[in-house]
FIKOLZA-1660 file (N, C-alpha, C; in steps of 0.1 Angstrom, whole numbers, plus 5000, padded with zeros to 4 digits):
% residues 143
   i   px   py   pz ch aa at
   1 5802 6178 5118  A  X  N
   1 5796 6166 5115  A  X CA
   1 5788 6160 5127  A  X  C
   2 5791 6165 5139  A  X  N
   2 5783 6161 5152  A  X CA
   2 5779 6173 5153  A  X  C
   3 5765 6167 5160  A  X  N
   3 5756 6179 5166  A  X CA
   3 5758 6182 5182  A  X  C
   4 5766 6170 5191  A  X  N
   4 5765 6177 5197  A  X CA
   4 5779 6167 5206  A  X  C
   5 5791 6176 5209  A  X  N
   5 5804 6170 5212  A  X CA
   5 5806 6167 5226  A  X  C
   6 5793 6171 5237  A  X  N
   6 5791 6168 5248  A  X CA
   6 5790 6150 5250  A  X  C
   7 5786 6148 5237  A  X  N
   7 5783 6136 5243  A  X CA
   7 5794 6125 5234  A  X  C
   8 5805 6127 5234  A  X  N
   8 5819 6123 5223  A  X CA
   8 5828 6121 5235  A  X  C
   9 5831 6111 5231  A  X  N
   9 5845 6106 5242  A  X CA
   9 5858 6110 5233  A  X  C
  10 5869 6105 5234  A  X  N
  10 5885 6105 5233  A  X CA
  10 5888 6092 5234  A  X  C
  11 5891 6086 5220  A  X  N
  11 5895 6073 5223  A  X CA
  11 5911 6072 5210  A  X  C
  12 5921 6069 5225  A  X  N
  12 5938 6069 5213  A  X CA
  12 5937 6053 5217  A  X  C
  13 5942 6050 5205  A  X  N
  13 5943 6036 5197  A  X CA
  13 5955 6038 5187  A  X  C
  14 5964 6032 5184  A  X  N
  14 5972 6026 5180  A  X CA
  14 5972 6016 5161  A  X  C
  15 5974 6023 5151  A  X  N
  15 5972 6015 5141  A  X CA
  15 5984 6013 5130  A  X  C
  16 5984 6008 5121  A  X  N
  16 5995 6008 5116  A  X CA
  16 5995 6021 5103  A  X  C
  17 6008 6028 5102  A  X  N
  17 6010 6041 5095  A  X CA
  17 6000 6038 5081  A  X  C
  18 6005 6025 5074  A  X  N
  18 6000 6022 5062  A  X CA
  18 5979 6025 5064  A  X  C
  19 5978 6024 5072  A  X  N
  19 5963 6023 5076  A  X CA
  19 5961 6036 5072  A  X  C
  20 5962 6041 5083  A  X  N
  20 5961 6055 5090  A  X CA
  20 5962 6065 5077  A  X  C
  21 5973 6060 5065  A  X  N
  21 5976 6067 5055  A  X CA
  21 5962 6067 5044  A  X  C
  22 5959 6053 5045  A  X  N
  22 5950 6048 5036  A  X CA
  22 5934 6053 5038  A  X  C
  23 5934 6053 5048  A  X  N
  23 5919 6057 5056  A  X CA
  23 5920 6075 5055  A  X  C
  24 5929 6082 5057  A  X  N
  24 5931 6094 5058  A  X CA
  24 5924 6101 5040  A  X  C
  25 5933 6094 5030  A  X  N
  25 5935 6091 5018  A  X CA
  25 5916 6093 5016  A  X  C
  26 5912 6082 5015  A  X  N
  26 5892 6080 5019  A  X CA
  26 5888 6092 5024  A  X  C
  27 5889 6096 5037  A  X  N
  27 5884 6104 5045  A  X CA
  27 5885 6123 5028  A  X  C
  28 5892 6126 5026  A  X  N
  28 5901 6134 5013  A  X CA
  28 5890 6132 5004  A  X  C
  29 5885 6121 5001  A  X  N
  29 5878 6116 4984  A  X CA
  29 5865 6117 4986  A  X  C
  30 5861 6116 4999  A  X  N
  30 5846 6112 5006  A  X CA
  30 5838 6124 5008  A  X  C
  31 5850 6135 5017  A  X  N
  31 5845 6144 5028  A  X CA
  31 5853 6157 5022  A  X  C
  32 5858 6160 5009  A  X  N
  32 5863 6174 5005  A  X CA
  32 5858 6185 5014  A  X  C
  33 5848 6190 5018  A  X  N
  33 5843 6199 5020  A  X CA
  33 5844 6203 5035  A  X  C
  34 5846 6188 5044  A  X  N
  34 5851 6188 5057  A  X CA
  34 5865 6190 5062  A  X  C
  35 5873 6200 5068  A  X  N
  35 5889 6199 5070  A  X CA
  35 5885 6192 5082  A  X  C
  36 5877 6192 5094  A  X  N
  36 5882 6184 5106  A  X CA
  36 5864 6178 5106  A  X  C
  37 5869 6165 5115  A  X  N
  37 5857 6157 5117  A  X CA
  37 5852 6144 5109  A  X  C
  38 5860 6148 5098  A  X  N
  38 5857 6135 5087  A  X CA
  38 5864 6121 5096  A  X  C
  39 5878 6127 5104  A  X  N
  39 5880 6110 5106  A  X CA
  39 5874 6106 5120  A  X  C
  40 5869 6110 5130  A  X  N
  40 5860 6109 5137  A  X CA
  40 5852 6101 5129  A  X  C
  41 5839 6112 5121  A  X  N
  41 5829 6103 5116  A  X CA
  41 5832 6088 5109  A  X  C
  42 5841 6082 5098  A  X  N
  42 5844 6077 5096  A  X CA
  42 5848 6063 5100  A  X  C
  43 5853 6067 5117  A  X  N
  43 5856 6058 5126  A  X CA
  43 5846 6055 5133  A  X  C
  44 5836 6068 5134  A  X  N
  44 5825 6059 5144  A  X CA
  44 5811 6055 5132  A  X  C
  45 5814 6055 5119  A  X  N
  45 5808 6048 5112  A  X CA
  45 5811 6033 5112  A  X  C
  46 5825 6030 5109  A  X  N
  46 5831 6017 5110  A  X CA
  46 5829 6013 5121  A  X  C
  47 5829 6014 5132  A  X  N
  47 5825 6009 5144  A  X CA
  47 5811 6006 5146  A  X  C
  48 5804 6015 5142  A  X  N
  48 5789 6006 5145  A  X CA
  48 5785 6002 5135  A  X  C
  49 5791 5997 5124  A  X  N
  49 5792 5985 5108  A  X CA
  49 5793 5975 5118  A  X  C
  50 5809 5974 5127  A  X  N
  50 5815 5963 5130  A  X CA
  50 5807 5954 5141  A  X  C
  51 5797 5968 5149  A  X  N
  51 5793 5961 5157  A  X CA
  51 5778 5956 5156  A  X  C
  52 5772 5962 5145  A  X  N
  52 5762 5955 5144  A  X CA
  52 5759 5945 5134  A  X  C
  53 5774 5941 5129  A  X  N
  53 5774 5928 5124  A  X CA
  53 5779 5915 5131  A  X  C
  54 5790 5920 5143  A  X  N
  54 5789 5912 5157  A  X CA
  54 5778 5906 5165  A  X  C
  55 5769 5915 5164  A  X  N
  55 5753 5915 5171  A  X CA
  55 5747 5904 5165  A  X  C
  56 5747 5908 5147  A  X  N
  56 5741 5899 5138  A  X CA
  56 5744 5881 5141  A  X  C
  57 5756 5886 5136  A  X  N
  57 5765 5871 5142  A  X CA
  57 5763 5863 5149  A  X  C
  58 5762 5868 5165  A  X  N
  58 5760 5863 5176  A  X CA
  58 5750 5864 5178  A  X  C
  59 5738 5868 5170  A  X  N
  59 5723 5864 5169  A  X CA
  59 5721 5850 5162  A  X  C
  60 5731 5849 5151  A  X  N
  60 5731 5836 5144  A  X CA
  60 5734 5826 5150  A  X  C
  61 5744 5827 5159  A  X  N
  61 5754 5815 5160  A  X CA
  61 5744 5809 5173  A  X  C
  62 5738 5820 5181  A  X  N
  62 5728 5818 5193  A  X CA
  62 5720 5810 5187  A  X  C
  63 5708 5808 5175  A  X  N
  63 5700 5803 5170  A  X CA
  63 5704 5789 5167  A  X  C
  64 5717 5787 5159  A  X  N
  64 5719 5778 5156  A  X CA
  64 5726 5769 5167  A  X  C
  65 5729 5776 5177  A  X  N
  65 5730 5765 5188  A  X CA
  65 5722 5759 5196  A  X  C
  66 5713 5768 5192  A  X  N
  66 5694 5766 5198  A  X CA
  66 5691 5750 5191  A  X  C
  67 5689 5753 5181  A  X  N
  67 5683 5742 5169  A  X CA
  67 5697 5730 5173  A  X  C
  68 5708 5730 5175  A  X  N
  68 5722 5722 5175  A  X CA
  68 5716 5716 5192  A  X  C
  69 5710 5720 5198  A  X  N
  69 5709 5716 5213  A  X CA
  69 5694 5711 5218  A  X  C
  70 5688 5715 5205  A  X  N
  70 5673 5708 5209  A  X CA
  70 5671 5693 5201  A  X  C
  71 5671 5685 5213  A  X  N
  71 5669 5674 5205  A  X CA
  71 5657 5667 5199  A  X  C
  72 5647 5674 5202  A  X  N
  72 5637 5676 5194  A  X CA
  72 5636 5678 5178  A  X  C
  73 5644 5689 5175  A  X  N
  73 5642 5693 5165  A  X CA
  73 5650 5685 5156  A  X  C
  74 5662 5677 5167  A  X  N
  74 5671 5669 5158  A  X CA
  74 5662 5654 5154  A  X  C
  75 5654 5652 5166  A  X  N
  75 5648 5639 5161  A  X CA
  75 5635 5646 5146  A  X  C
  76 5627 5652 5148  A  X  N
  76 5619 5657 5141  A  X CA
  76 5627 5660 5125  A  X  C
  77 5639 5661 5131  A  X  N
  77 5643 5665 5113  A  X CA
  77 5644 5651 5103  A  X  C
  78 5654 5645 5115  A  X  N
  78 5656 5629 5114  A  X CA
  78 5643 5623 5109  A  X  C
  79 5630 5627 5112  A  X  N
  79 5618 5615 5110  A  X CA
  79 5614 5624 5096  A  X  C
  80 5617 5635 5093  A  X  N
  80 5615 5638 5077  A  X CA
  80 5627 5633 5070  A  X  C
  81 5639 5633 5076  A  X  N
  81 5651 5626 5064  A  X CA
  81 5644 5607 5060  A  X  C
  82 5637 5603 5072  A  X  N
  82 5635 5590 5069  A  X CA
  82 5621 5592 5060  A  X  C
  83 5614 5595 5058  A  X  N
  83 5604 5599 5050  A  X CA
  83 5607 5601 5033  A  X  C
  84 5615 5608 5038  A  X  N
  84 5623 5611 5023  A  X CA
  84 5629 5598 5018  A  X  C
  85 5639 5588 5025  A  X  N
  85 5644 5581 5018  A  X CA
  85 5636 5568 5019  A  X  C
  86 5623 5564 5023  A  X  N
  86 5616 5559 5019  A  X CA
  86 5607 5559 5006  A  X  C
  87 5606 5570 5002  A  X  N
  87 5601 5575 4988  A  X CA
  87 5614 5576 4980  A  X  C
  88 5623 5580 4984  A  X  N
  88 5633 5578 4970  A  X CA
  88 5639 5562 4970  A  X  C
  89 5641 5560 4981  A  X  N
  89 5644 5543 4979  A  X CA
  89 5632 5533 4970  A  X  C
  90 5623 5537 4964  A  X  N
  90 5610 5529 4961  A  X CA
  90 5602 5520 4967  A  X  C
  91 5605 5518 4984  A  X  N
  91 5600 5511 4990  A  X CA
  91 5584 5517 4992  A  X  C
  92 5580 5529 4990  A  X  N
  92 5566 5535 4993  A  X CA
  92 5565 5549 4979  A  X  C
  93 5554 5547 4978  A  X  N
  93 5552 5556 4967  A  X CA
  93 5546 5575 4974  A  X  C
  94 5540 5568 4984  A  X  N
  94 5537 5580 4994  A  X CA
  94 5541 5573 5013  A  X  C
  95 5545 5583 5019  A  X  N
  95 5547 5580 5031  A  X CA
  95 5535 5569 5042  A  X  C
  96 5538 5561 5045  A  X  N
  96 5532 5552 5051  A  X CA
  96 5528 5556 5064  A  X  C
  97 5514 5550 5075  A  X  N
  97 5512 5555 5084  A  X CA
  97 5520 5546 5091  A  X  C
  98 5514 5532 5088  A  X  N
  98 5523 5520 5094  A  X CA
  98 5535 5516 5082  A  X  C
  99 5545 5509 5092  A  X  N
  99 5560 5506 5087  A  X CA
  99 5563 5498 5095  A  X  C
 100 5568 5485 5088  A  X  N
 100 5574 5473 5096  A  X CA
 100 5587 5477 5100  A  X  C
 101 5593 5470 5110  A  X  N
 101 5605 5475 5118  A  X CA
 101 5614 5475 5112  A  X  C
 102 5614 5464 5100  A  X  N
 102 5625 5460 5089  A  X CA
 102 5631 5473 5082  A  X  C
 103 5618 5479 5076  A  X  N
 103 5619 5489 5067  A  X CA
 103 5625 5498 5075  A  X  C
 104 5618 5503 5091  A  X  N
 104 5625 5512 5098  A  X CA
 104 5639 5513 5100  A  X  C
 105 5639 5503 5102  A  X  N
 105 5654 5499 5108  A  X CA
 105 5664 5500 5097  A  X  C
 106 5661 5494 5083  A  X  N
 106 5666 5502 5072  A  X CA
 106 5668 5511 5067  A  X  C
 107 5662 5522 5071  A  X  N
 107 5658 5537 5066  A  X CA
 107 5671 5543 5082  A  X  C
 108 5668 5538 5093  A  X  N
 108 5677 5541 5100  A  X CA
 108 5691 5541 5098  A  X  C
 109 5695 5526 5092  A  X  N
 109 5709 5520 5090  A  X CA
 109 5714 5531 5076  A  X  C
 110 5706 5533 5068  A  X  N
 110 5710 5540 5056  A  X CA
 110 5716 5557 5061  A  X  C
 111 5711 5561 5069  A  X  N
 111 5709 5574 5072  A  X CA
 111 5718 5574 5086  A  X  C
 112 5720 5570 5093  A  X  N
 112 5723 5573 5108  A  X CA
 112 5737 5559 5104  A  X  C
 113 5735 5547 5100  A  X  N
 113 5750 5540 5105  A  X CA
 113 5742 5528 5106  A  X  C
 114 5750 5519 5108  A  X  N
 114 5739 5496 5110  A  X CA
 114 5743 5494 5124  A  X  C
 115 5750 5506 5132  A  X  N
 115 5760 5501 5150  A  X CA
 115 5739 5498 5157  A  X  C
 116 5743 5486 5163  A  X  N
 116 5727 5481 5165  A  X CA
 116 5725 5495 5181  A  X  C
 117 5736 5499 5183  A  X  N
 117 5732 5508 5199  A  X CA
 117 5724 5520 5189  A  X  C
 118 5734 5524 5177  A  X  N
 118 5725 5537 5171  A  X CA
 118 5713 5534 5168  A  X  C
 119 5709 5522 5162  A  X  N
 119 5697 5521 5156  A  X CA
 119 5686 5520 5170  A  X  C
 120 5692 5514 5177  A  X  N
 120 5682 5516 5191  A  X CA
 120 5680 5530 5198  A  X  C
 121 5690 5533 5197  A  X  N
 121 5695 5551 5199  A  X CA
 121 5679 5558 5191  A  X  C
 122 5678 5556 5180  A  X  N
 122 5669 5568 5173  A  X CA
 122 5657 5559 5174  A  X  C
 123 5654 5543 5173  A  X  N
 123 5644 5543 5174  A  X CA
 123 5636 5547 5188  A  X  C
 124 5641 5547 5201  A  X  N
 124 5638 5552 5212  A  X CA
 124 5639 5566 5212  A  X  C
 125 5643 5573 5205  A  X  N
 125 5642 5588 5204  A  X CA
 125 5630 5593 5198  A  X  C
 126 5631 5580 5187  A  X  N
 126 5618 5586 5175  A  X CA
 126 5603 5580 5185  A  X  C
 127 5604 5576 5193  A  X  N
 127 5593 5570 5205  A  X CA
 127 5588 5582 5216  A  X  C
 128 5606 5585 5221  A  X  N
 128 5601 5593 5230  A  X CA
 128 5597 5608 5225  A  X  C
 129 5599 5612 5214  A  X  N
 129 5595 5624 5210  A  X CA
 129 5583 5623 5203  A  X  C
 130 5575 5612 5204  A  X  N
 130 5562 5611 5195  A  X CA
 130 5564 5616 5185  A  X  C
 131 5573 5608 5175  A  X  N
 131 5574 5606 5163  A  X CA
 131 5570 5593 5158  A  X  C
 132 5571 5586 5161  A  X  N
 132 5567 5571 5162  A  X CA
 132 5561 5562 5177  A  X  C
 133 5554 5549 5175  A  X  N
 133 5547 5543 5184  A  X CA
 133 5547 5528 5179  A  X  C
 134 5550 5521 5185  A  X  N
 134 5550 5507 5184  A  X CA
 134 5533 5503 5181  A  X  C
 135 5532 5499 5171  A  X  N
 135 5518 5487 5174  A  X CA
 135 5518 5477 5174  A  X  C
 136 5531 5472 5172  A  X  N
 136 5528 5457 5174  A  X CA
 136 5543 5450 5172  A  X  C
 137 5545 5435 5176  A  X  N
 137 5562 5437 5178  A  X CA
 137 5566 5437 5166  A  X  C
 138 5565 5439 5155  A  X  N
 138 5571 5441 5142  A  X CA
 138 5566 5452 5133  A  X  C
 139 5558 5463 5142  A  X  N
 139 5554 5474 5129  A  X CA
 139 5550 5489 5141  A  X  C
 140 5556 5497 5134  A  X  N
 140 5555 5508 5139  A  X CA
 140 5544 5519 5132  A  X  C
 141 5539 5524 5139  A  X  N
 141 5532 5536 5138  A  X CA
 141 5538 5551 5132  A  X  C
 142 5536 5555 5122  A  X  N
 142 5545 5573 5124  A  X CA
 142 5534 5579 5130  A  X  C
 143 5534 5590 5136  A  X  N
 143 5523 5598 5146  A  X CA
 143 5529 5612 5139  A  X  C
% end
């Protein structure tokens, strides 16, 4: 089954009989034709299954801690959630360029909480990430 056993290590590991019976059992149904080598192969198939779905994994979980740590992309998501519930609320039939603070600050409290620190929280977020811009003291800009 190897081409070439120079480059094959020796690895004893420890499993439980029931296993060892079960997998042997497989190795019998799979590989008739092989008397030695099937449980080698078998083992170093399942091992690089296991490890290049670890790899996968930890490619995922890396990404999503990317997007979970950029607060960019959290405010940017946030200014399409508020978009959205401005059109389903019926307050706008299409997204508006300008929006009075009222509305904002509603669309905030609906989505994020009414605590006045949070609402100040995102709308200085939604500022400093050029999502939004004040034009005037009662109406905001989306950019």
């Amino acid at each position: 089954m190897y081409n070439n056993k120079d480059d094959c290590v020796v690895v004893k590991a420890k499993i439980p009989k029931s296993l060892n019976e079960s997998l042997r059992q497989l190795i019998v149904m799979k590989h008739p034709q092989y008397q030695k080598g099937g449980l080698s192969f078998e083992i170093e198939q399942a091992l690089r299954q296991y490890l290049a779905s670890y790899k996968q994994q930890q490619n995922t979980n890396s990404s999503l801690y990317a997007e979970k740590s950029n607060p960019s992309f959290k405010v940017y998501s946030f200014k399409q959630d508020i978009f959205k519930w401005l059109i389903e609320s019926e307050l706008y039939v299409q997204v508006p360029q300008f929006i009075p603070k009222k509305h904002l600050i509603d669309a905030i409290s609906q989505l994020r909480g009414t605590d006045k620190m949070t609402i100040n929280k995102w709308l200085k977020d939604l500022q400093k990430y050029g999502c939004i811009k004040k034009s005037s003291m009662f109406q905001y800009e989306f950019v």
